[in-house]
C-alpha positions in Angstrom: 67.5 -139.0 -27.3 64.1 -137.7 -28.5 60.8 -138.7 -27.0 57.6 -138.7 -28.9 55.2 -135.5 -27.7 52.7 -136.7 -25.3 49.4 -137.2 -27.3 47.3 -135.0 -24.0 49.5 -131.8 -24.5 48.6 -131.4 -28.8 45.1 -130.2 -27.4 44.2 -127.2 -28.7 43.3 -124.9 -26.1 39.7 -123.8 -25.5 40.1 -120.7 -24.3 40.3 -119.7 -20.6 36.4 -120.1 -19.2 35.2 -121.0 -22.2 33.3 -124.4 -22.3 33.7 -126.8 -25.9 30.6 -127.4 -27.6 28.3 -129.7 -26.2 26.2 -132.3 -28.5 22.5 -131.1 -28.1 20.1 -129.3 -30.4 21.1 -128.0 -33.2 22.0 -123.6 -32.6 19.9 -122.7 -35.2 16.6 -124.4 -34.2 16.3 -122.5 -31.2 15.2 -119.7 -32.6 13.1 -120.9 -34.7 11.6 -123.4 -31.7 11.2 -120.0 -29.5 9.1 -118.3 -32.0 6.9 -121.8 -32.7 6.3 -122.1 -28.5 4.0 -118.7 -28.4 2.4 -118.7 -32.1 2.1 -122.3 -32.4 -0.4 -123.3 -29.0 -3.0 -120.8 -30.5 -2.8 -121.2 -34.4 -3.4 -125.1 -33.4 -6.2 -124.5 -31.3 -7.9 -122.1 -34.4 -7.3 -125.0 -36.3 -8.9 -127.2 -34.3 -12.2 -125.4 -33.8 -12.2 -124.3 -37.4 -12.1 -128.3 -38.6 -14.6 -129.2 -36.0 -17.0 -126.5 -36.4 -16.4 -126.7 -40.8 -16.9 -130.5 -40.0 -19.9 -130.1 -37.7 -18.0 -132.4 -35.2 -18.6 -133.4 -31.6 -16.5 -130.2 -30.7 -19.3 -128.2 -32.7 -22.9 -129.8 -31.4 -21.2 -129.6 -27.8 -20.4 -126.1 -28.2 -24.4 -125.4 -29.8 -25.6 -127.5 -26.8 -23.9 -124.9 -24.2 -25.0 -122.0 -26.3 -29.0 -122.7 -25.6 -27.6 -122.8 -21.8 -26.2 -119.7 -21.9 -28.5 -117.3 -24.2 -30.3 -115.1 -22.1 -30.4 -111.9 -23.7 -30.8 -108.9 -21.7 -29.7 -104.9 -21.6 -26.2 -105.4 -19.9 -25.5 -108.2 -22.5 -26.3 -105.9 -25.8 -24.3 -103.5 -24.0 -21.2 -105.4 -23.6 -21.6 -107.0 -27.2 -21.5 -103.4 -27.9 -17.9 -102.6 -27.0 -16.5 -104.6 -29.7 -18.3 -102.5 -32.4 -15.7 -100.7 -35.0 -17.6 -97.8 -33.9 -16.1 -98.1 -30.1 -12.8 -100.2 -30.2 -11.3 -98.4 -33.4 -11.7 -94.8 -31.9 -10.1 -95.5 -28.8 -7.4 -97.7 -30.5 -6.5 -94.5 -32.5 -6.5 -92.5 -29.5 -3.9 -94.7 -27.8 -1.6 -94.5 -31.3 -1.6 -91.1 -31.3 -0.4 -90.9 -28.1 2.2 -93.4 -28.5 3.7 -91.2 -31.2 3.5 -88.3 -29.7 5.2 -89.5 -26.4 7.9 -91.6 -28.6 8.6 -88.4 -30.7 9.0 -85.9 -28.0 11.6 -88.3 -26.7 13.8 -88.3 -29.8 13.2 -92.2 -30.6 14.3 -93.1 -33.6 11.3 -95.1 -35.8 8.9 -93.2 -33.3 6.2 -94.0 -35.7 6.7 -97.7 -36.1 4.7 -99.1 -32.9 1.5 -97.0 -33.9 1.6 -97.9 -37.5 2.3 -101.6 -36.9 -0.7 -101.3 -34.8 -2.5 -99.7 -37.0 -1.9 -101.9 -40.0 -2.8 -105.0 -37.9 -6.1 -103.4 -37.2 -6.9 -102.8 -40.7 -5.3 -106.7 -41.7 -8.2 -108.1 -39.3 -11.4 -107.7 -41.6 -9.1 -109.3 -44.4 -8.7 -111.9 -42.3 -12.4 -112.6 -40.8 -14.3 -111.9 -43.7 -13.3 -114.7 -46.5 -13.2 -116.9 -43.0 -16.9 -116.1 -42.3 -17.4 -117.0 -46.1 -15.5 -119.9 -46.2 -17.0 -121.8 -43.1 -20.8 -120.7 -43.8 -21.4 -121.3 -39.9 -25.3 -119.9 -39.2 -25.7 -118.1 -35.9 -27.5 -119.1 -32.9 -31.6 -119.3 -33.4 -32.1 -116.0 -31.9 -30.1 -114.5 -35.1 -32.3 -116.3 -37.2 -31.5 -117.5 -41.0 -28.5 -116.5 -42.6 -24.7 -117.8 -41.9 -21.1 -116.0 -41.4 -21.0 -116.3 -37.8 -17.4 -118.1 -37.6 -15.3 -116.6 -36.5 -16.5 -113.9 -34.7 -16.1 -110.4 -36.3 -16.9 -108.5 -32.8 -14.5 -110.5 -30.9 -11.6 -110.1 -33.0 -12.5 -105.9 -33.3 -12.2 -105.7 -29.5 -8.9 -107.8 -29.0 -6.7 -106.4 -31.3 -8.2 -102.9 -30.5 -7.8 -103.5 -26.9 -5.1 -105.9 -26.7 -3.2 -103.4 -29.0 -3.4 -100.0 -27.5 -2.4 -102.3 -23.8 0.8 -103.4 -26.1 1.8 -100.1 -27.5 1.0 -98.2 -24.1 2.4 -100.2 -21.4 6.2 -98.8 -22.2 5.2 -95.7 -21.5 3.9 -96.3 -18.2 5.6 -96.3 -15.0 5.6 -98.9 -12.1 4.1 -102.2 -12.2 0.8 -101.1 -10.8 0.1 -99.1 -13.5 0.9 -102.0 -16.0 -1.1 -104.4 -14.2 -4.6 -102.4 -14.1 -3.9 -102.0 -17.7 -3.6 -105.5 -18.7 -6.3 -106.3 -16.3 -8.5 -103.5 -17.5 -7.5 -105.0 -21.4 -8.4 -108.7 -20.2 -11.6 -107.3 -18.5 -13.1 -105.6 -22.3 -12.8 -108.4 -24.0 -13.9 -110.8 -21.4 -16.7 -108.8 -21.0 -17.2 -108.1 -25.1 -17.3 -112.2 -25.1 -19.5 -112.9 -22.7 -22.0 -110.2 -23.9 -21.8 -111.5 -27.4 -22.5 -115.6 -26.0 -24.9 -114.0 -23.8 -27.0 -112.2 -26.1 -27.3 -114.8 -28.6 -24.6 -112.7 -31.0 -22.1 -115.8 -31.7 -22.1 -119.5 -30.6 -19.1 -119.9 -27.9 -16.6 -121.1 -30.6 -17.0 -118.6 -32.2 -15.3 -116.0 -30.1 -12.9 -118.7 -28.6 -11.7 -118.9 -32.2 -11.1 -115.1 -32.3 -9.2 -115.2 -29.1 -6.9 -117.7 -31.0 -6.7 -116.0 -34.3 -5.8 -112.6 -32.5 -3.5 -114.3 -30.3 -1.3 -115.2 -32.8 -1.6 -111.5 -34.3 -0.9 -110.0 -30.9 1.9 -112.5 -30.3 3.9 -111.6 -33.7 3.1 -107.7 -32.9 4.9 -108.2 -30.1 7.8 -109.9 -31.3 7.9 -107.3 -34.0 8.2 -104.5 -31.6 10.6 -106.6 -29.3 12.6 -107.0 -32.3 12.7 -102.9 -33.1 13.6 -102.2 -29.6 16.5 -103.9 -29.5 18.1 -103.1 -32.4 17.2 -99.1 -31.0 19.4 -99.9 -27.6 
């Protein structure tokens, strides 16, 4: 006498420790999603400030109203404002590259030259970027920098992060033990702090101006980093 198959045992088997797919978001958002959750908290920011300051806005005459708090030009200021100059950040942003290379060569990487020129090229992509900005928004400087317009966003600020925040990107690897990585960030963090508050200070760039850098070069920074996260793990 036959006896119909019981409907539980035409399962097809899942594999020993291997769970069935679970209803959820779809596989290939995530990636997508991960790469939005760093880039996309600063671009949004840069295009907040931009609209307010294009659009004079309450974000704008706020940030105008802290600037005549805060001007109080002085030696220390200039100097500070001074370390985001080509003349400074570039040269010791090339120093750091060559290094890099030289170090990644020695040790046989393959694509040893990749890190410095990506760095490299985003240094020269930044004037590309900040010049037909400055252009476009027309913002005039604080009263100290008398007529004229092109303050927005803030040519100085963006210099010093990606020259700073750069060589800090490419040179960490090559360092060893956590101390050492942390005075360098912290050393990074402390340039451009001080490069900001010595371009507010002196009267250089309303505060939105260099908070718009920050986010600009944030988003640079952030996709330099994925870009060398990327090559390193397709070296191992």
């Amino acid at each position: 006498m036959s006896t119909s198959p019981d409907p539980r045992t035409q399962c097809a088997p899942t594999g020993q420790g291997r769970r069935p797919p679970v209803p959820g978001r779809p596989t290939f958002l995530r990636g997508r999603l991960s790469l939005f959750g760093p880039l996309g908290l600063p671009a949004l920011l840069f295009a907040l400030i931009t609209w307010q300051v294009a659009a004079h806005g309450p974000l704008a005459r706020a940030d105008e109203h802290l600037s005549d708090r805060l001007v109080h030009p002085d030696r220390v200021s200039g100097l500070l404002a001074d370390l985001g100059n080509v003349t400074v950040a570039v040269p010791v942003l090339a120093v750091v590259l060559g290094y890099v290379a030289w170090r990644a060569r020695a040790a046989g990487r393959e694509r040893w030259w990749l890190p410095s020129l990506a760095t490299a090229a985003l240094m020269a992509v930044v004037p590309a970027l900040i010049v037909p900005l400055k252009e476009l928004v027309a913002r005039p400087g604080p009263p100290v920098m008398g007529p004229g317009t092109g303050f927005y966003p803030s040519g100085h600020t963006a210099t010093a992060v990606i020259a700073y925040g750069g060589a800090a990107l490419v040179l960490i690897p090559w360092l060893r033990g956590a101390g050492a990585r942390r005075a360098l960030l912290v050393g990074c963090l402390a340039l451009n702090l001080g490069v900001a508050f010595g371009l507010v200070r002196r009267g250089y760039h309303w505060p939105l101006d260099v908070a718009a850098s920050w986010c600009l070069c944030a988003v640079l920074l952030l996709s330099l980093r994925l870009l060398l996260g990327r090559n390193g793990r397709q070296r191992t």
